[in-house]
RODREN-392986 format. One record per residue: residue in one letter; residue number from 1; x, y, z of N, C-alpha, C, O in turn; chain. Coordinates in nm, 3 decimals. Atoms other than C-alpha are relative to their C-alpha. Layout:
BEGIN
<node><type>a</type><seq>NUM</seq><n_east>X</n_east><n_north>Y</n_north><n_up>Z</n_up><ca_east>X</ca_east><ca_north>Y</ca_north><ca_up>Z</ca_up><c_east>X</c_east><c_north>Y</c_north><c_up>Z</c_up><o_east>X</o_east><o_north>Y</o_north><o_up>Z</o_up><mol>A</mol></node>
...
END
This chain:
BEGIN
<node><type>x</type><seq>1</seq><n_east>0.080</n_east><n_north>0.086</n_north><n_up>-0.081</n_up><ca_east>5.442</ca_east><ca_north>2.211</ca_north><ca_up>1.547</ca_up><c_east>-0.145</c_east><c_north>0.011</c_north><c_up>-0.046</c_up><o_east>-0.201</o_east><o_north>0.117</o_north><o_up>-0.074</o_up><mol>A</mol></node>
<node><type>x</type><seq>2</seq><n_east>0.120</n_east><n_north>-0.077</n_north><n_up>0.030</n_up><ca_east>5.100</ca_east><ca_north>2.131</ca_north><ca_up>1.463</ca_up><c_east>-0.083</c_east><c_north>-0.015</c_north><c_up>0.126</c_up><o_east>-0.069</o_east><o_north>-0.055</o_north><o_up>0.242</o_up><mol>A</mol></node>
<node><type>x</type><seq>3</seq><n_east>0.114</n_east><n_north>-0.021</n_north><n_up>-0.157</n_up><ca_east>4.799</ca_east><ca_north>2.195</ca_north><ca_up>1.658</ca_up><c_east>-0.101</c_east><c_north>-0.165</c_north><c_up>-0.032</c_up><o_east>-0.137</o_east><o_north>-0.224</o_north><o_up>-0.134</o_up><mol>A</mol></node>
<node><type>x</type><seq>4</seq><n_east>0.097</n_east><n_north>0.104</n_north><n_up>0.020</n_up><ca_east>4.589</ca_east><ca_north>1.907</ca_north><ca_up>1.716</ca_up><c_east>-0.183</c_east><c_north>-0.005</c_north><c_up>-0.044</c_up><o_east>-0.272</o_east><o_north>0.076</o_north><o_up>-0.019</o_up><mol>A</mol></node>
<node><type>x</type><seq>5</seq><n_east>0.134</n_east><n_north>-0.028</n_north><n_up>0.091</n_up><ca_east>4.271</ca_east><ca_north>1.862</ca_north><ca_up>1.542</ca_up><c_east>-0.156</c_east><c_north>-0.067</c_north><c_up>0.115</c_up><o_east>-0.176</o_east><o_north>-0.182</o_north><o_up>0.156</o_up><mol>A</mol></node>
<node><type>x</type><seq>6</seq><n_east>0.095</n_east><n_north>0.042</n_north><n_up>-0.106</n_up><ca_east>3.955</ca_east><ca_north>1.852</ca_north><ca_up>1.780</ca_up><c_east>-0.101</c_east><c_north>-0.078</c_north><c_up>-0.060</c_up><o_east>-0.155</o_east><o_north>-0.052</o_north><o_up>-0.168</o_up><mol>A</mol></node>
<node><type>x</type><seq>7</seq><n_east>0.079</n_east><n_north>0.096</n_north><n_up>0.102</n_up><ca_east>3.740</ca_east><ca_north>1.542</ca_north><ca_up>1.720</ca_up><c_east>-0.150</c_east><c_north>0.061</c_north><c_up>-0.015</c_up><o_east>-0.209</o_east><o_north>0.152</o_north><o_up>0.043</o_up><mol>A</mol></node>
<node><type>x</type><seq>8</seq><n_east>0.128</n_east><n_north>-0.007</n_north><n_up>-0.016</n_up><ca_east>3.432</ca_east><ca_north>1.531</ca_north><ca_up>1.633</ca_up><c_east>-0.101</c_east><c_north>-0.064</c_north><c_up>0.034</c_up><o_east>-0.165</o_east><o_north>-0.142</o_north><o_up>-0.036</o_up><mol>A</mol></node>
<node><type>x</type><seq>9</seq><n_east>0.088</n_east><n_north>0.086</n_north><n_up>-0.079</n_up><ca_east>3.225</ca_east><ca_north>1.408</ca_north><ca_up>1.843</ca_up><c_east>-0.155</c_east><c_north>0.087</c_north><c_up>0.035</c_up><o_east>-0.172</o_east><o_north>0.182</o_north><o_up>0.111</o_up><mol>A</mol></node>
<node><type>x</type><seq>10</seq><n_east>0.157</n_east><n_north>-0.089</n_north><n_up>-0.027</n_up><ca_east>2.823</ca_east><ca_north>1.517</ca_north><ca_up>1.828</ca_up><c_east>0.022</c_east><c_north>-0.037</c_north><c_up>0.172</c_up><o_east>0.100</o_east><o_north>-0.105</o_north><o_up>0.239</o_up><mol>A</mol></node>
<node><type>x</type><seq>11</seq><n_east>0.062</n_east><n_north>-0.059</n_north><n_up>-0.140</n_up><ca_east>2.668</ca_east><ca_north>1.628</ca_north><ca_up>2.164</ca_up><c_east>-0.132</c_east><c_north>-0.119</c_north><c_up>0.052</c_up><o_east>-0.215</o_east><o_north>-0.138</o_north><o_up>-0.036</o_up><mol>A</mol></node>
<node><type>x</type><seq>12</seq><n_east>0.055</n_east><n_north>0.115</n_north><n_up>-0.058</n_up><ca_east>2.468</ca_east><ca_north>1.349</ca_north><ca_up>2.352</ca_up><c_east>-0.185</c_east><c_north>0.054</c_north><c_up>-0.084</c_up><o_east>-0.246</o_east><o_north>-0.018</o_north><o_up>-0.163</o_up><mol>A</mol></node>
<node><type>x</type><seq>13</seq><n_east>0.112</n_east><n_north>-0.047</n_north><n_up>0.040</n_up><ca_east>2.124</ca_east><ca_north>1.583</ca_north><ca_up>2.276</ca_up><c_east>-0.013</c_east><c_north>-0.028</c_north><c_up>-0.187</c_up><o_east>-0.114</o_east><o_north>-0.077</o_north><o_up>-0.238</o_up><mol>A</mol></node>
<node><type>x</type><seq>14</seq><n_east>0.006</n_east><n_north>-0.028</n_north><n_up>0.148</n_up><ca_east>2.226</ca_east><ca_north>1.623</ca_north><ca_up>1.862</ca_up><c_east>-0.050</c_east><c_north>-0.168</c_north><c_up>-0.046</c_up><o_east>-0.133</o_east><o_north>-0.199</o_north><o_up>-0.132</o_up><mol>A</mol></node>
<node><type>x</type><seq>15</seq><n_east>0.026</n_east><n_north>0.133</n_north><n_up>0.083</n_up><ca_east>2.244</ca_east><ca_north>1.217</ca_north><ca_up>1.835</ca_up><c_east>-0.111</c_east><c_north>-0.057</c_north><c_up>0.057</c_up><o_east>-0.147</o_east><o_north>-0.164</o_north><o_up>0.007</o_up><mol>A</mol></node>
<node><type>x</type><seq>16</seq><n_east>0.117</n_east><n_north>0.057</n_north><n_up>-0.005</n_up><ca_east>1.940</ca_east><ca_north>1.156</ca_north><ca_up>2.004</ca_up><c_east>-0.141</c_east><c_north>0.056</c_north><c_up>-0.067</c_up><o_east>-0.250</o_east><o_north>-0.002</o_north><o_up>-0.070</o_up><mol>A</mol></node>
<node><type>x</type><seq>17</seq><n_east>0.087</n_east><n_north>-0.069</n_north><n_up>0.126</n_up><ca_east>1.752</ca_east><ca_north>1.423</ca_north><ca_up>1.752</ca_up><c_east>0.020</c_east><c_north>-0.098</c_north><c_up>-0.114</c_up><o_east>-0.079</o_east><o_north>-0.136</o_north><o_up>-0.176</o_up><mol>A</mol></node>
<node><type>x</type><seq>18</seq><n_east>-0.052</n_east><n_north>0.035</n_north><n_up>0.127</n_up><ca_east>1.959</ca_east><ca_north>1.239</ca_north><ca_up>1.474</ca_up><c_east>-0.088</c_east><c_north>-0.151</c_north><c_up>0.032</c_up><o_east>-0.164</o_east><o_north>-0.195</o_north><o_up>-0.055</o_up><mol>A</mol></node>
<node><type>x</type><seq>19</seq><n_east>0.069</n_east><n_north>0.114</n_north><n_up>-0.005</n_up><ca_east>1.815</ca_east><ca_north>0.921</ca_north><ca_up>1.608</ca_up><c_east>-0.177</c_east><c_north>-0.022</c_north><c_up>-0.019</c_up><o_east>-0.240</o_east><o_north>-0.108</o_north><o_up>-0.081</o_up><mol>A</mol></node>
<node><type>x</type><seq>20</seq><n_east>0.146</n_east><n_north>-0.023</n_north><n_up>-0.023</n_up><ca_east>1.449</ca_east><ca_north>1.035</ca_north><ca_up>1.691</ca_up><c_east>-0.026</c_east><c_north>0.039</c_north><c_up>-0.128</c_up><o_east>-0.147</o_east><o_north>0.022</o_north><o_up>-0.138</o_up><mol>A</mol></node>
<node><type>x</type><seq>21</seq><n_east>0.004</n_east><n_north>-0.069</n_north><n_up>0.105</n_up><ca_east>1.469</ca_east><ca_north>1.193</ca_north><ca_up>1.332</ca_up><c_east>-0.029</c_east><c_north>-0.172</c_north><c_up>-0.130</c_up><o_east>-0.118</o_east><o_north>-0.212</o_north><o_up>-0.206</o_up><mol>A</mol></node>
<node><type>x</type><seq>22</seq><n_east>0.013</n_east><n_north>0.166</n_north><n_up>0.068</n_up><ca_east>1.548</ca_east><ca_north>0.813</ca_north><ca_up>1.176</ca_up><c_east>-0.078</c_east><c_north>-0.044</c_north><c_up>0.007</c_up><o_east>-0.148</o_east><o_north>-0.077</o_north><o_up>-0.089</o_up><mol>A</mol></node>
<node><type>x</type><seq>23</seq><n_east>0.095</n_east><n_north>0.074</n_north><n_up>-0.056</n_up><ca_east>1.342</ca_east><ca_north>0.668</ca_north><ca_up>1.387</ca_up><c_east>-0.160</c_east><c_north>0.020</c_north><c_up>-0.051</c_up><o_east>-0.233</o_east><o_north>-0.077</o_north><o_up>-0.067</o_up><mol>A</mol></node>
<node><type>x</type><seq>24</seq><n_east>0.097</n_east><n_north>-0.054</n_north><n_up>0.058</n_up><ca_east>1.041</ca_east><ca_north>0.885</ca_north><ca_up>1.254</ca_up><c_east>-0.022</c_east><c_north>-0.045</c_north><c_up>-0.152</c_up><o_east>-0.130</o_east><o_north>-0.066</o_north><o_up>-0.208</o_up><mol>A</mol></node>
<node><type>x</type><seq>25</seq><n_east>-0.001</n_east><n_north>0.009</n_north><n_up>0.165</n_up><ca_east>1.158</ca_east><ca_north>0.820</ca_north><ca_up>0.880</ca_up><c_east>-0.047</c_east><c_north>-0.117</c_north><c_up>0.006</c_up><o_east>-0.159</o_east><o_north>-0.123</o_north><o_up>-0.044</o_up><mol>A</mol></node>
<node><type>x</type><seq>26</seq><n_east>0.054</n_east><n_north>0.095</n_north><n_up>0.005</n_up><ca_east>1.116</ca_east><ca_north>0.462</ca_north><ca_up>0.942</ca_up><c_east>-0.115</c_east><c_north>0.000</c_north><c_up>0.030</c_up><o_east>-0.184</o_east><o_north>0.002</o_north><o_up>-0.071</o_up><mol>A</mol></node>
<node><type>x</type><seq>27</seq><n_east>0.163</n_east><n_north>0.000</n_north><n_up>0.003</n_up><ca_east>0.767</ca_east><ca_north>0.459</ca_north><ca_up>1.082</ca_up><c_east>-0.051</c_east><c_north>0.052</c_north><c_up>-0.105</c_up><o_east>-0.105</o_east><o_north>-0.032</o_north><o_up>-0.177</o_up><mol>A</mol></node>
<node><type>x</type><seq>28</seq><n_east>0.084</n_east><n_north>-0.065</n_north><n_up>0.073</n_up><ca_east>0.626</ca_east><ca_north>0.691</ca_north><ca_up>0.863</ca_up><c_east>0.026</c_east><c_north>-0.079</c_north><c_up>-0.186</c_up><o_east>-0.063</o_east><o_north>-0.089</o_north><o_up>-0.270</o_up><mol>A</mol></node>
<node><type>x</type><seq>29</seq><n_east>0.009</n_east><n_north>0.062</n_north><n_up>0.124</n_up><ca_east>0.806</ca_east><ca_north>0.501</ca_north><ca_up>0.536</ca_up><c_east>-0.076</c_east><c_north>-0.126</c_north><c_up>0.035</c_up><o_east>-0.159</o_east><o_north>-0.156</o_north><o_up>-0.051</o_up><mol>A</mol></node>
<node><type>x</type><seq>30</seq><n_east>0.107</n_east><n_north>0.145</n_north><n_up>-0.020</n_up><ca_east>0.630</ca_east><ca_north>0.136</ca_north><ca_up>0.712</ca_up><c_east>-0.130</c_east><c_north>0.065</c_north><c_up>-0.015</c_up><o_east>-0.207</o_east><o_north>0.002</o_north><o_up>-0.088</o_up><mol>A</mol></node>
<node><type>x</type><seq>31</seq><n_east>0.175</n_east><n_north>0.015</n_north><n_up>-0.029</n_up><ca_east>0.280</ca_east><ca_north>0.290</ca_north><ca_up>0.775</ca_up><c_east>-0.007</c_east><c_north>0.053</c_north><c_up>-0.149</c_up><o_east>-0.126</o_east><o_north>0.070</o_north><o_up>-0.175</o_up><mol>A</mol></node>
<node><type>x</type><seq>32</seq><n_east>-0.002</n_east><n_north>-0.080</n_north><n_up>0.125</n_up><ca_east>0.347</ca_east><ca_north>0.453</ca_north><ca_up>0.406</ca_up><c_east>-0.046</c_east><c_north>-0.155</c_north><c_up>-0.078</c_up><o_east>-0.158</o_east><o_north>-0.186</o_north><o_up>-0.119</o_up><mol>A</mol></node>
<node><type>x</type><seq>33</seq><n_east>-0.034</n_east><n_north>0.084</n_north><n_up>0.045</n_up><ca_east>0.473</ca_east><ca_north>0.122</ca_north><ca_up>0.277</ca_up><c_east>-0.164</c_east><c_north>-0.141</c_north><c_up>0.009</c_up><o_east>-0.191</o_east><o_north>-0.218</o_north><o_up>-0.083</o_up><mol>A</mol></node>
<node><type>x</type><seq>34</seq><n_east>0.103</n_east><n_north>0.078</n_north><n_up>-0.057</n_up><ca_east>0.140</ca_east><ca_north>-0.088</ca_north><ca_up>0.459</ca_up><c_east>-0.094</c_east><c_north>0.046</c_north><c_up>-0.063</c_up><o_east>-0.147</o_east><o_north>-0.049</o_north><o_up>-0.120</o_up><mol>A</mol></node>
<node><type>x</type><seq>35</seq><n_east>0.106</n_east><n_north>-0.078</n_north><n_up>0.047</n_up><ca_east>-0.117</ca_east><ca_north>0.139</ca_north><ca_up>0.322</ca_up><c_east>0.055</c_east><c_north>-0.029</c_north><c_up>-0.159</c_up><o_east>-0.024</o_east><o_north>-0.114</o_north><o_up>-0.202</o_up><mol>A</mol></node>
<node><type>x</type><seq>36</seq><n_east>0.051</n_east><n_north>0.038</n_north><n_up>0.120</n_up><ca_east>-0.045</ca_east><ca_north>0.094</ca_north><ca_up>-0.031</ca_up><c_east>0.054</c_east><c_north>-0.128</c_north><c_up>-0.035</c_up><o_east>0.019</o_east><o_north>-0.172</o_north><o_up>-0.145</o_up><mol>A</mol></node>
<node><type>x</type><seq>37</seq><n_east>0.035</n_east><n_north>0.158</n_north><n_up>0.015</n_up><ca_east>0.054</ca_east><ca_north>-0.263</ca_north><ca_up>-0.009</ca_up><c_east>-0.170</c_east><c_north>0.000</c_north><c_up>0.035</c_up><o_east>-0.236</o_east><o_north>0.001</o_north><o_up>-0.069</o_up><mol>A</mol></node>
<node><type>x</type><seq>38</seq><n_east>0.143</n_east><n_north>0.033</n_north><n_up>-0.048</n_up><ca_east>-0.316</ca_east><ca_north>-0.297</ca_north><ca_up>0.158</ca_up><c_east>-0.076</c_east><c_north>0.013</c_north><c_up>-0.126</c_up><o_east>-0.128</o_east><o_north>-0.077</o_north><o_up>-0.193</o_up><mol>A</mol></node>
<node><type>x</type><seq>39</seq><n_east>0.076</n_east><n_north>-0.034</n_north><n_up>0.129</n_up><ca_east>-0.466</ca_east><ca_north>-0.109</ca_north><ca_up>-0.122</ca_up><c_east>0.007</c_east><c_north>-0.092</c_north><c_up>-0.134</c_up><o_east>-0.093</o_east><o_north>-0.134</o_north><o_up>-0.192</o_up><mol>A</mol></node>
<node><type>x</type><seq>40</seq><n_east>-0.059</n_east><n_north>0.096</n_north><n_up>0.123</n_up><ca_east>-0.286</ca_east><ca_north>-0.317</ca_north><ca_up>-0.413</ca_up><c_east>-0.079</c_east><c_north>-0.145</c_north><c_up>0.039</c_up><o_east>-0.160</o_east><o_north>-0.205</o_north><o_up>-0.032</o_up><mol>A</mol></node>
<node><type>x</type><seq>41</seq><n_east>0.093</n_east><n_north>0.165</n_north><n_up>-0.027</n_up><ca_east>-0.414</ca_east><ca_north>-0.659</ca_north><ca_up>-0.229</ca_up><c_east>-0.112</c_east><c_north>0.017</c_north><c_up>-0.004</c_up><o_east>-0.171</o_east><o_north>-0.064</o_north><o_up>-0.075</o_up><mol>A</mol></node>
<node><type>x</type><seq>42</seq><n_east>0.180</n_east><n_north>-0.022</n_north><n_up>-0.005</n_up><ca_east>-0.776</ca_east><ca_north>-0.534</ca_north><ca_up>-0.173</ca_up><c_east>-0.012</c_east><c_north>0.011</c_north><c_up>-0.187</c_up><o_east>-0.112</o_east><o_north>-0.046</o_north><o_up>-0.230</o_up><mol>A</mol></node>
<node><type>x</type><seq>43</seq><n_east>0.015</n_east><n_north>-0.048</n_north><n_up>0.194</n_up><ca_east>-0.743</ca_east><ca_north>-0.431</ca_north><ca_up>-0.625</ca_up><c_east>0.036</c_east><c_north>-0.189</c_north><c_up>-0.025</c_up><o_east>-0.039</o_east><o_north>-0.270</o_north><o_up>-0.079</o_up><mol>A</mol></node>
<node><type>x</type><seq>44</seq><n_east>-0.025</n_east><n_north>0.159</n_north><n_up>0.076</n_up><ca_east>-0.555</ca_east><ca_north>-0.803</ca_north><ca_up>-0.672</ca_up><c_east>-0.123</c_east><c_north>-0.078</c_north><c_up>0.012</c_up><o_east>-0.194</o_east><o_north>-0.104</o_north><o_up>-0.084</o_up><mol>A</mol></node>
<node><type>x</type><seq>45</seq><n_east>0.108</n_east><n_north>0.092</n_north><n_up>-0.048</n_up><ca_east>-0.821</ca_east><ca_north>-1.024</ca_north><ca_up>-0.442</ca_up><c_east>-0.120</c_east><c_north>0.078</c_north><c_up>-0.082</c_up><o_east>-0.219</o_east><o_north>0.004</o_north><o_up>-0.088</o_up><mol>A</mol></node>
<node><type>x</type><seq>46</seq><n_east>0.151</n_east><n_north>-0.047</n_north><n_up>0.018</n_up><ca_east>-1.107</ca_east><ca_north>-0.810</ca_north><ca_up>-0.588</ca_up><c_east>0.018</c_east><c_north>-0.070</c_north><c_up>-0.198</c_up><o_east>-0.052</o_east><o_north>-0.160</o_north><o_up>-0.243</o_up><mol>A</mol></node>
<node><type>x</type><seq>47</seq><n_east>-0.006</n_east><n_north>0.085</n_north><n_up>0.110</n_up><ca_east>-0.971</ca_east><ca_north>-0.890</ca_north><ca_up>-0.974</ca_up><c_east>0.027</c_east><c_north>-0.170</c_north><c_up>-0.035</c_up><o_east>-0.012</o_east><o_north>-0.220</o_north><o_up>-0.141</o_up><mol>A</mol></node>
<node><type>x</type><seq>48</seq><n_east>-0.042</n_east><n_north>0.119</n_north><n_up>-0.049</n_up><ca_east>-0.848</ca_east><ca_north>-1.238</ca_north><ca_up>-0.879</ca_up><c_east>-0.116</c_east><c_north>-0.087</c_north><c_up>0.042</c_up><o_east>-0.106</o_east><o_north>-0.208</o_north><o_up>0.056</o_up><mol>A</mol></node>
<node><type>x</type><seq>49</seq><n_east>0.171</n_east><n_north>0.065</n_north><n_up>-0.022</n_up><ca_east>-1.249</ca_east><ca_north>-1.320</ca_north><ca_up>-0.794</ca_up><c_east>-0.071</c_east><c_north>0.026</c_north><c_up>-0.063</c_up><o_east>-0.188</o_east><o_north>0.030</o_north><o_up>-0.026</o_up><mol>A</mol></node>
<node><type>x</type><seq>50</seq><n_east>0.079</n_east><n_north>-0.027</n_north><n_up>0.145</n_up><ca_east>-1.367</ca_east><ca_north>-1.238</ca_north><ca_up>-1.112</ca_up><c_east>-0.071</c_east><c_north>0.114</c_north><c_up>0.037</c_up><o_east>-0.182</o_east><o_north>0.122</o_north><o_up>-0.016</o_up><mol>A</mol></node>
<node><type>x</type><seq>51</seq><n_east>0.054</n_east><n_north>-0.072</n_north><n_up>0.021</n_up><ca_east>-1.442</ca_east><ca_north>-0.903</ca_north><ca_up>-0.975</ca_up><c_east>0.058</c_east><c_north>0.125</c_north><c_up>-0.082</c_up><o_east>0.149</o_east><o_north>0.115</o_north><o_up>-0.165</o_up><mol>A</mol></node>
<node><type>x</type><seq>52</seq><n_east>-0.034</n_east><n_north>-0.164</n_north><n_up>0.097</n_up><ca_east>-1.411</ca_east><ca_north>-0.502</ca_north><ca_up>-1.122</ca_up><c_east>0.016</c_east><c_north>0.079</c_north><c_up>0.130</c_up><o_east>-0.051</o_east><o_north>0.093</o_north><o_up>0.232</o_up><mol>A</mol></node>
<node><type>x</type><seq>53</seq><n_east>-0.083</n_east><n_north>-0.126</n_north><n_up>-0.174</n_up><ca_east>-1.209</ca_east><ca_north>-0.256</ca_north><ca_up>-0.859</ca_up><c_east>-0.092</c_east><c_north>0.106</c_north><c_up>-0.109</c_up><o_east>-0.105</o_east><o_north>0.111</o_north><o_up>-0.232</o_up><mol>A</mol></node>
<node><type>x</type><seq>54</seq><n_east>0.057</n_east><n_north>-0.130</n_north><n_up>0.016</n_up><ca_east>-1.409</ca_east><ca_north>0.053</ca_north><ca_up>-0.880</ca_up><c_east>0.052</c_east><c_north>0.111</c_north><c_up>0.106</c_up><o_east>0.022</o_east><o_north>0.145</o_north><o_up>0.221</o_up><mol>A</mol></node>
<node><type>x</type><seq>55</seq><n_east>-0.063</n_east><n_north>-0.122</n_north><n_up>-0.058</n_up><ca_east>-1.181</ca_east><ca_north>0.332</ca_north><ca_up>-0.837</ca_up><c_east>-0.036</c_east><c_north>0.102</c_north><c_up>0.060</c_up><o_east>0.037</o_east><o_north>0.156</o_north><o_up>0.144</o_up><mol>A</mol></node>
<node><type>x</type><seq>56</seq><n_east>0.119</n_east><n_north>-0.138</n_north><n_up>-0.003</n_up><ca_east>-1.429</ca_east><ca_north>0.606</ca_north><ca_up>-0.798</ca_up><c_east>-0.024</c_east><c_north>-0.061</c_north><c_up>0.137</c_up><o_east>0.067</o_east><o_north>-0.034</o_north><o_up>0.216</o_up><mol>A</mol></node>
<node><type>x</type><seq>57</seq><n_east>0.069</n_east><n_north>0.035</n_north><n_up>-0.124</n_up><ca_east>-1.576</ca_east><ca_north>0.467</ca_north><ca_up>-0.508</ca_up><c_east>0.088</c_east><c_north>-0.102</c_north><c_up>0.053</c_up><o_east>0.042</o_east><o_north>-0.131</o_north><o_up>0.163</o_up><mol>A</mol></node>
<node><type>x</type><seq>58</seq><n_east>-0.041</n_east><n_north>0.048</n_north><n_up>-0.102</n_up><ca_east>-1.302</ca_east><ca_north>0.220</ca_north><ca_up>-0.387</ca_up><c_east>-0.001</c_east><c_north>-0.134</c_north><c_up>0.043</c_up><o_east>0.074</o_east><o_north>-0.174</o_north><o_up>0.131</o_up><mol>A</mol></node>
<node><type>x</type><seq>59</seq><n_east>0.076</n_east><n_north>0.111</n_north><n_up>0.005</n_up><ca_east>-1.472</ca_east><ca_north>-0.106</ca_north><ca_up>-0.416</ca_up><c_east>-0.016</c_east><c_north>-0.088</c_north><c_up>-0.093</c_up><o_east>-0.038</o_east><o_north>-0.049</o_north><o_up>-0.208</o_up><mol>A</mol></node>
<node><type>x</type><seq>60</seq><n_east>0.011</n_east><n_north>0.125</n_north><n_up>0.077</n_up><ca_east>-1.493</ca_east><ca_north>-0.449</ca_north><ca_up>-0.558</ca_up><c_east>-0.204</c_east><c_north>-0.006</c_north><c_up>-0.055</c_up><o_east>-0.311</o_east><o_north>0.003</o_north><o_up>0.006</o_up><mol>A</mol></node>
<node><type>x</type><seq>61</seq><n_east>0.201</n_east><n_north>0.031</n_north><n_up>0.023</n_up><ca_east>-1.857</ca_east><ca_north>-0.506</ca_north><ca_up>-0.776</ca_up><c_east>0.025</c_east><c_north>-0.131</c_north><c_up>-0.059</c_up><o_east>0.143</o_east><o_north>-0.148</o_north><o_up>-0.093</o_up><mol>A</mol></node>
<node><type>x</type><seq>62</seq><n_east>0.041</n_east><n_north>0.104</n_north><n_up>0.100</n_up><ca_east>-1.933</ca_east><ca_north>-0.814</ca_north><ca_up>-0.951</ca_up><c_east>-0.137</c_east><c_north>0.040</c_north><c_up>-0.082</c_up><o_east>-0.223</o_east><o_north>0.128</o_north><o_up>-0.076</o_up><mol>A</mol></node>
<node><type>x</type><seq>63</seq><n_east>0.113</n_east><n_north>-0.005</n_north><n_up>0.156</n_up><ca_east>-2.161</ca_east><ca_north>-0.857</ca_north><ca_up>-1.250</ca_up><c_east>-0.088</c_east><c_north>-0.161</c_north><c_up>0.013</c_up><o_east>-0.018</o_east><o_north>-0.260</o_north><o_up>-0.005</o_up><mol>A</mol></node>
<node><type>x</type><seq>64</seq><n_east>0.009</n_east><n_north>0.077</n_north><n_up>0.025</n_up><ca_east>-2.401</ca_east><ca_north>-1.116</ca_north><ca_up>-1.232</ca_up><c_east>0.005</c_east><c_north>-0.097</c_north><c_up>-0.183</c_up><o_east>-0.005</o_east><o_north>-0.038</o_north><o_up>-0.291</o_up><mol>A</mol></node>
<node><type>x</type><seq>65</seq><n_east>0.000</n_east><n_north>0.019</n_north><n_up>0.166</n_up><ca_east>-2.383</ca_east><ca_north>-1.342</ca_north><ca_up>-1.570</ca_up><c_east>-0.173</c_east><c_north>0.044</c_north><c_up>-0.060</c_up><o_east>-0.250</o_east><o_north>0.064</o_north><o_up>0.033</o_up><mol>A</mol></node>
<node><type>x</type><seq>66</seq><n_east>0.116</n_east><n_north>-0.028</n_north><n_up>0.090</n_up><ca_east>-2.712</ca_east><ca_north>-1.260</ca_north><ca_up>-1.812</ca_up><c_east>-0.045</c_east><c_north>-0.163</c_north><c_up>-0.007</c_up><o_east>0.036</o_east><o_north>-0.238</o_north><o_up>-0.062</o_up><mol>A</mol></node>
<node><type>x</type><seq>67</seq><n_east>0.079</n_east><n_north>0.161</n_north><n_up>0.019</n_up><ca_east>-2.951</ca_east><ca_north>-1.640</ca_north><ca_up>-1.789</ca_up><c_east>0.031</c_east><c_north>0.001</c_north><c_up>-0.195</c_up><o_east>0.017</o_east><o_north>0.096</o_north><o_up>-0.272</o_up><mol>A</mol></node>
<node><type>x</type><seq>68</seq><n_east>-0.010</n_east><n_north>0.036</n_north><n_up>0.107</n_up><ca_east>-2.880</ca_east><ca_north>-1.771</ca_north><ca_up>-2.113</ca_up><c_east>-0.108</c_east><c_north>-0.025</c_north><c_up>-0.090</c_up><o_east>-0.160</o_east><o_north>-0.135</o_north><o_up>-0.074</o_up><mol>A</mol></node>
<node><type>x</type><seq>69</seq><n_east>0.145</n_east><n_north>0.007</n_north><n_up>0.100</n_up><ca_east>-3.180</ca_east><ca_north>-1.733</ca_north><ca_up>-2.390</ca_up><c_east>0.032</c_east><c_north>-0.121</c_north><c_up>-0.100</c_up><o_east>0.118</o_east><o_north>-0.145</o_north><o_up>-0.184</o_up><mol>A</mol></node>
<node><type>x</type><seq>70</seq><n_east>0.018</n_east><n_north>0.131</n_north><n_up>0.152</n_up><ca_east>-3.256</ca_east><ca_north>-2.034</ca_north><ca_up>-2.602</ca_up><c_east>-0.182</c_east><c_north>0.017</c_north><c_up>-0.022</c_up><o_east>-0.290</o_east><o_north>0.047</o_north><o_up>0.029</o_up><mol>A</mol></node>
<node><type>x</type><seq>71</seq><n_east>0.149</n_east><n_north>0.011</n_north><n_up>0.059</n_up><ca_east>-3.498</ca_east><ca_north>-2.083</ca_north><ca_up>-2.830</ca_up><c_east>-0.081</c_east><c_north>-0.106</c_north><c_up>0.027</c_up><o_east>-0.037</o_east><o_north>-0.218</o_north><o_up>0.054</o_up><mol>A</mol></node>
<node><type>x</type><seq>72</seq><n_east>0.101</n_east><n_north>0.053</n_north><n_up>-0.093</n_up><ca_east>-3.854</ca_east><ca_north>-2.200</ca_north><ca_up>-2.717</ca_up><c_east>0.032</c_east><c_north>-0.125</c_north><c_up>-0.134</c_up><o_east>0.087</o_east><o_north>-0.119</o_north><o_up>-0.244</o_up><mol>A</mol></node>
<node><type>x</type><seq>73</seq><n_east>0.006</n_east><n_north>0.144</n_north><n_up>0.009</n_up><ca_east>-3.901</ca_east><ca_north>-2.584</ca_north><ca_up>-2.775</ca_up><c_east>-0.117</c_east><c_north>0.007</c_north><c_up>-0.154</c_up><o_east>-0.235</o_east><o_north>0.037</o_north><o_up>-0.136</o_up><mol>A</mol></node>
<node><type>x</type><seq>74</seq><n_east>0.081</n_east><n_north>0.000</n_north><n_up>0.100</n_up><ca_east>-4.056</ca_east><ca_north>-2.601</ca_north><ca_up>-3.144</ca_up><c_east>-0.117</c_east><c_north>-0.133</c_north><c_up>-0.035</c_up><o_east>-0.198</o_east><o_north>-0.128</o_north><o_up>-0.128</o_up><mol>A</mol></node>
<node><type>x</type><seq>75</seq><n_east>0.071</n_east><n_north>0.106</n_north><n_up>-0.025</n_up><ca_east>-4.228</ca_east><ca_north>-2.982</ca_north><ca_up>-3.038</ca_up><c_east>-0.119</c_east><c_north>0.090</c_north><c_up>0.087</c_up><o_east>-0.113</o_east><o_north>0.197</o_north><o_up>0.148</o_up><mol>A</mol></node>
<node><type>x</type><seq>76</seq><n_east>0.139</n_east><n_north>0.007</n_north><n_up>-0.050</n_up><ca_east>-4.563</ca_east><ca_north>-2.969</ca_north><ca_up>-2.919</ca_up><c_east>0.012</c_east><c_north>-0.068</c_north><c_up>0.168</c_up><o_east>-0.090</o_east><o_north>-0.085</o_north><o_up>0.234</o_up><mol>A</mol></node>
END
């Protein structure tokens, strides 16, 4: 005869750790996931406007252009 095999069934407390445990992974991979999407769009929009991401500090600069030199008018 055999013996019967006891199920397994977690404990009401274990699956609401196992849940609260998930539940944590997700948040923390979204606010993970938000933060360096954010970062990547602030680097695209900043190159994407003809500017320069400055890593060091974090920040979009632009350059103005240099006025264009021509030579002075040789008429009187």
């Amino acid at each position: 005869m055999r013996r019967a095999r006891p199920s397994r069934t977690h404990s009401p407390a274990r699956r609401i750790l196992l849940r609260g445990l998930v539940l944590a992974l997700l948040v923390s991979a979204g606010l993970y996931g938000y933060a360096w999407y954010r970062d990547w769009q602030l680097r695209d929009s900043c190159t994407g406007n003809a500017g320069e991401w400055n890593a060091e500090l974090e920040q979009c600069t632009f350059r103005l252009p240099l006025p264009e030199q021509t030579a002075p008018d040789p008429t009187p």
